[in-house]
N, C-alpha and C positions, 0 to 999 in steps of 0.2 A: 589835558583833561584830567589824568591822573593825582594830577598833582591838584590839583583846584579840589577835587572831590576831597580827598584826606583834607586838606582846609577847614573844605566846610564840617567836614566830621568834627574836626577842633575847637568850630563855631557852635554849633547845636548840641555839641555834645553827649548825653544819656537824656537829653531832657524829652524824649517819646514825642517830637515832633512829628507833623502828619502831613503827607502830600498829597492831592487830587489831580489826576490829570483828565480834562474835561476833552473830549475830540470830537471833530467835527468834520465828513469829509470821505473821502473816497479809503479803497483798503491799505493806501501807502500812508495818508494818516496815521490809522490803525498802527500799520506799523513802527513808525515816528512815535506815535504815543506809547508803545511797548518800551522803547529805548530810553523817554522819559521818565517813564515811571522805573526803569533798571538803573539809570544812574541815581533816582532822587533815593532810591532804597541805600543804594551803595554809598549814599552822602549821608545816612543812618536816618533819614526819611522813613517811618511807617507808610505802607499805600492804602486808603480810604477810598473809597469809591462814592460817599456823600460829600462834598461841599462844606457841611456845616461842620463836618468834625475837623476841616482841614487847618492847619496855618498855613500852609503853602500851596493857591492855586495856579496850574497851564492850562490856559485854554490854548488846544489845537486847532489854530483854522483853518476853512476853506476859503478859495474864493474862484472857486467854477462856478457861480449864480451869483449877481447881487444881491438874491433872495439869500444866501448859507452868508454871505457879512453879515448881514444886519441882522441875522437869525443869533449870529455868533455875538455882537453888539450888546446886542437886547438882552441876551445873558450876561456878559459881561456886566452889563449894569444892575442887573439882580442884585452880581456881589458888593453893591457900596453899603447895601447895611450890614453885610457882613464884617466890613472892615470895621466898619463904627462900632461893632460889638466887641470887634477885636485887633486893636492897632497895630499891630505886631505882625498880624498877617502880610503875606508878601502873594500878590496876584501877578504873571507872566502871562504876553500870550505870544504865542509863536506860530507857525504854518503860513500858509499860502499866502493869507488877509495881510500880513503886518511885512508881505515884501514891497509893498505898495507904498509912498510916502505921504499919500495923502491918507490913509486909515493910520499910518502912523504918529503923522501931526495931531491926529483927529483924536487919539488914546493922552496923548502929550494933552494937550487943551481940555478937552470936553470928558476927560477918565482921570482924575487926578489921583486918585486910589490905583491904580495902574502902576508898578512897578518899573518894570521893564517888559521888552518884545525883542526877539529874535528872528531872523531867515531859515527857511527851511535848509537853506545852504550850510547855515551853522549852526543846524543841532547838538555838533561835538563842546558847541560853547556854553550851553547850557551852564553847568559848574563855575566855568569862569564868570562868565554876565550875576550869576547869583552870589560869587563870592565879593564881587565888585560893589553888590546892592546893600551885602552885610556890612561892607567895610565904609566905604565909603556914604553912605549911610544917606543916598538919592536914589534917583528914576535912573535907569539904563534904557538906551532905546538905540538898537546894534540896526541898521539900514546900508545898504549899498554895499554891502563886502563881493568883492568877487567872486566866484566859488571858489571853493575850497578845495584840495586831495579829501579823497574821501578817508573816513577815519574805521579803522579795525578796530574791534575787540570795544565795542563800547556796551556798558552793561545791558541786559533786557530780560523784561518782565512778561511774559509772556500771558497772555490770558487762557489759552488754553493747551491741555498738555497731547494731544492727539492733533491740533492742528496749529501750523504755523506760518507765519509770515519771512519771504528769505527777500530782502531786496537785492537786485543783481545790479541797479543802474538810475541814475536820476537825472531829471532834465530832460527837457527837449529839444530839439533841431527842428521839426516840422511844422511850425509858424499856420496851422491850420486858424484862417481869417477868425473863426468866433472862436477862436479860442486864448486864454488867458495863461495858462500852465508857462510857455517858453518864458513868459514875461518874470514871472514868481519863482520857479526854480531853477531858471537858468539853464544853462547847455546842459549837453546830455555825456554826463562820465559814468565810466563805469568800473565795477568794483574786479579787479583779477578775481581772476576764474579760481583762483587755489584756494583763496578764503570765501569764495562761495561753496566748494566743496566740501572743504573744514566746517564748517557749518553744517549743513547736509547733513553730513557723516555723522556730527556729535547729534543734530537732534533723530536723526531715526536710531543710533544707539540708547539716545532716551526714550524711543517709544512713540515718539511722533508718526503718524499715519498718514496723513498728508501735509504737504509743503507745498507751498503756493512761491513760486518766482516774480517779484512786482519789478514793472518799469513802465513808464511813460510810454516807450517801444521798446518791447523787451527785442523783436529781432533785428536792432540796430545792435543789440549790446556788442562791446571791442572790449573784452577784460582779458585782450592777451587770447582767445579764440572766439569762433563764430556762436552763436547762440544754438544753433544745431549743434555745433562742438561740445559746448557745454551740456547741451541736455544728454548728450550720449554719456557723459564723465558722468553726472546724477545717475543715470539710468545702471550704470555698473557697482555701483554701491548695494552692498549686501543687505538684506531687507527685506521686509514686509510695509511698503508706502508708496502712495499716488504723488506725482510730480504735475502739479497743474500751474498756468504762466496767465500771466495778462500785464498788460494787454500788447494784442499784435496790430502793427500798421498793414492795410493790405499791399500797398506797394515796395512792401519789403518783406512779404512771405516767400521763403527759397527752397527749393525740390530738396533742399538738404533736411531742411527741419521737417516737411512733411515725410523725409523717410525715416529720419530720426522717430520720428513718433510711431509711425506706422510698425518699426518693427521693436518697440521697446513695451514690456507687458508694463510697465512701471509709471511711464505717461497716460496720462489718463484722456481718453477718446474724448476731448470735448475741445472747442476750440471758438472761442469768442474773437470776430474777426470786425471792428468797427464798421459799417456801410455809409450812416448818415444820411445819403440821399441813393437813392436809386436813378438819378437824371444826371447826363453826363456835364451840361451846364451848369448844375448849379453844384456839381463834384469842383468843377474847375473856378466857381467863385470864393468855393471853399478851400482854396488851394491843398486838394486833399491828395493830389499827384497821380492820380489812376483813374480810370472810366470804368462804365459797365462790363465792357468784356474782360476786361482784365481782372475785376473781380468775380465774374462768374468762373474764368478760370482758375482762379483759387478755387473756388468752391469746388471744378470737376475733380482739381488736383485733389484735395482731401478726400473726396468721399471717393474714388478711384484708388485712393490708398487704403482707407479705412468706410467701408461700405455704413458701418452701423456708430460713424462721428456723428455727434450733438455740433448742431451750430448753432450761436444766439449772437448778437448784434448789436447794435446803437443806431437810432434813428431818431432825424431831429426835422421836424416838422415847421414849418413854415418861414423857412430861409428865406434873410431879405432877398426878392425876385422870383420867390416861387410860386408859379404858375399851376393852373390847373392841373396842366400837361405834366408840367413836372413833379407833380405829385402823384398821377395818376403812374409816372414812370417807377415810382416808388413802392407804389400798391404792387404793380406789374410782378418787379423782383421778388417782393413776398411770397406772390405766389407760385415763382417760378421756385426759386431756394428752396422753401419750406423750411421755415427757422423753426428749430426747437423753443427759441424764447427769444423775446426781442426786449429793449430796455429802450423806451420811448421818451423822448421829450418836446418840451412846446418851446420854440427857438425865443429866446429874451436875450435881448443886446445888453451885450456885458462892456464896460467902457474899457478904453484900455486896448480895444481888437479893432480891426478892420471894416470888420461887418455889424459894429456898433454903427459906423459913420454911414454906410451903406445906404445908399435911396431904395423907394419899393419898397419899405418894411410892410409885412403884411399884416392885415389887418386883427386883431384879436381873436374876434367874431368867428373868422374864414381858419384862423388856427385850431383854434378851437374845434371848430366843424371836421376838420380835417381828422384832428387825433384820434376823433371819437369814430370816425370811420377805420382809421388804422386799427386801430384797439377791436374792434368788429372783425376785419380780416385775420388777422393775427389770434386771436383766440382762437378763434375757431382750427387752426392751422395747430396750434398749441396743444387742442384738445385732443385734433387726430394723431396729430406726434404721439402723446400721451398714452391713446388708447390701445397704441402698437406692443405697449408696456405690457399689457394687461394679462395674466398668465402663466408671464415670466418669472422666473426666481433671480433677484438679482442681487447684485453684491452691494451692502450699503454701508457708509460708516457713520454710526450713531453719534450723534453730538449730544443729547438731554432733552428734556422732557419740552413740549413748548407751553407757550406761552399761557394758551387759556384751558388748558387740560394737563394736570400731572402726571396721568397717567400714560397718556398720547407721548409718544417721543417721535425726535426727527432724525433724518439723516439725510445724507446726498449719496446719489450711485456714482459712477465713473463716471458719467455722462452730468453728470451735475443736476440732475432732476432729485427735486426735493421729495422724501419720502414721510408719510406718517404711518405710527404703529403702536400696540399695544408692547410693552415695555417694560423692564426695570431698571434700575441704576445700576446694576451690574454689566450692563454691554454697551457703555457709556467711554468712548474712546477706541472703541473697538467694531471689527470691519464682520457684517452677521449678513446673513442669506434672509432675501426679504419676498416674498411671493405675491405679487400684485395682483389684487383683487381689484382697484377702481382707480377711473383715472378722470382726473379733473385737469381745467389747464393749466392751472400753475403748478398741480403737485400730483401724487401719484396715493395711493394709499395700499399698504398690504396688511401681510401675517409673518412674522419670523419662521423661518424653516427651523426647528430646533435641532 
């Protein structure tokens, strides 16, 4: 990789070339795109965050929805008058969408302004696929590589300086029927444990305040110890920062990582545990490896360790064969858990999975009707979690102002409940005492304790 990047330094020279990396996609994404946009710096790349200024665009894909292809697609095609205003430009797209060979035929044919595409397996190839495009002076379109050893020390660009992205592991093993992930990034390796540390360590010596742990199942991770292992090694690092992980499988949550957390002030109480369905049938068409009991016992195990853990969840609504009943089994659990927050969706057959070919697909209409029930339950559930808040002085870390109010800034507590507040850019990366006056369901609102 090294050597590829000096290359292309040799290639572009001083000439104030611009990169864009466009992403699309869940927070491992996110993080994939921080790396891209570190090496294109390091290849003497400027980063733009427009499009129009760029010579050189990555789109990052997704492709958990057929919906986020064609969403990525459809953009992709925006840039053909880009090109035509500017021949020179060099357009890449990489992520999940282009492990596929039919999206990749499809970029070859129907995108001829399309450079090249890469695997999410060989993002360290970055450099080399683009020194290949200079030189050799065609399309590159990299498909079917095995994985890879995972690669150290690759540059990255971080977006923001109080919170970061640390991936520990890629890939998946657990083959869940609708899902697409095992197929795109391949098995599940993971990175030793010493250069996840090293990591760690340098960014809370820069001041980073929370770190977030990404894997497909972080508690499969094997980097040379157990994920419980490794969270204790973070947790003994000197410092002022929150260590939060996602995502966990429930059939591989172990009394070791719940003690790990329970006695570490450094992990942060919150714990997003996937459910999907609440019916033990249609758990087992999802080959999702655990039933109801088994996951309510997670849940006794966490809150038995830590009484005042945030749980939120993943639910996917109208699975091919899902019955009245089995959704009513769904509702059930809602009520019985009480999720802090749940992240919902309307189940669409993705090609490629199991439960694409699956009989009984249900009907729109009947999903539909369903969501809109869930979303009813679950709010209300939301609100009273919420309103528990209300009172309380808590600890939040300020991220900037949002979106439709300057003044208003946000933050997240330990628990991951979104907070708004009167503000300035002075306590922007930094962890402030926040007094909750109101509580709505999806967020909290206060006053700074000064």
């Amino acid at each position: 990789m090294n050597k590829y990047i000096e290359l292309i330094k040799q290639n572009i020279g001083a000439c104030g070339y611009n990169a864009c990396v466009v992403t699309f996609g869940c927070q491992q994404n996110e993080a994939d795109s921080e790396k891209l946009r570190g090496m294109a710096r390091a290849m003497g790349y400027d980063i733009v965050y427009d499009v129009k200024d760029a010579d050189l665009i990555v789109v990052n894909t997704c492709a958990v929805r057929e919906h986020a292809e064609l969403k990525a697609l459809s953009t992709i095609g925006q840039y053909k008058h880009l090109k035509a205003k500017n021949p020179d430009m060099l357009i890449g797209v990489c992520g999940c969408m282009v492990a596929q060979k039919h999206r990749v035929d499809e970029l070859k044919n129907s995108y001829p302004y399309v450079d090249f595409s890469f695997e999410p397996s060989s993002l360290d190839r970055f450099p080399e696929i683009l020194h290949g495009v200079f030189n050799q002076k065609g399309r590159m379109f990299s498909l079917g590589e095995n994985a890879r050893d995972i690669s150290e020390g690759i540059p990255v660009l971080r977006e923001s300086d109080s919170k970061a992205w640390v991936s520990i592991m890629y890939g998946c093993n657990n083959f869940c029927s609708y899902c697409i992930v095992p197929y795109v990034r391949d098995r599940e390796r993971s990175r030793e444990y010493r250069y996840v540390v090293e990591e760690v360590t340098e960014l809370v010596k820069s001041g980073v305040k929370e770190i977030t742990l990404l894997g497909q199942n972080v508690n499969s991770y094997n980097g040379g110890c157990t994920f419980a292992e490794l969270v204790e090694k973070l947790s003994a690092i000197e410092g002022d920062f929150l260590i939060r992980f996602m995502t966990s499988h429930p059939k591989d949550v172990s009394d070791e990582l719940v003690a790990a957390m329970a006695k570490s002030p450094r992990v942060a109480k919150h714990f997003h545990l996937p459910l999907q369905s609440g019916s033990d049938g249609i758990l087992k068409i999802m080959n999702r490896h655990y039933d109801r009991e088994h996951y309510l016992d997670n849940v006794k195990k966490l809150r038995t360790a830590m009484p005042d853990i945030a749980l939120t969840t993943d639910i996917i609504v109208g699975f091919p064969g899902e019955s009245d009943e089995d959704f009513e089994a769904t509702l059930d659990i809602l009520r019985e858990v009480r999720f802090d927050m749940i992240y919902s969706f309307i189940y669409s057959p993705r090609s490629g999975t199991p439960a694409a070919k699956m009989e009984n697909q249900v009907p729109q209409n009947v999903k539909s009707e369903r969501m809109q029930r869930l979303l009813e339950v679950q709010n209300q559930i939301s609100l009273e979690k919420n309103e528990e808040a209300v009172g309380k002085v808590l600890r939040v870390l300020a991220e900037g102002p949002s979106k439709n109010d300057s003044e208003v800034f946000t933050g997240r507590t330990e628990t991951n409940k979104l907070v708004h507040f009167i503000a300035d850019e002075s306590c922007i990366g930094k962890f402030i005492d926040v007094k909750i006056t109101r509580a709505e369901p999806f967020n909290l609102r206060g006053e700074i304790i000064k």
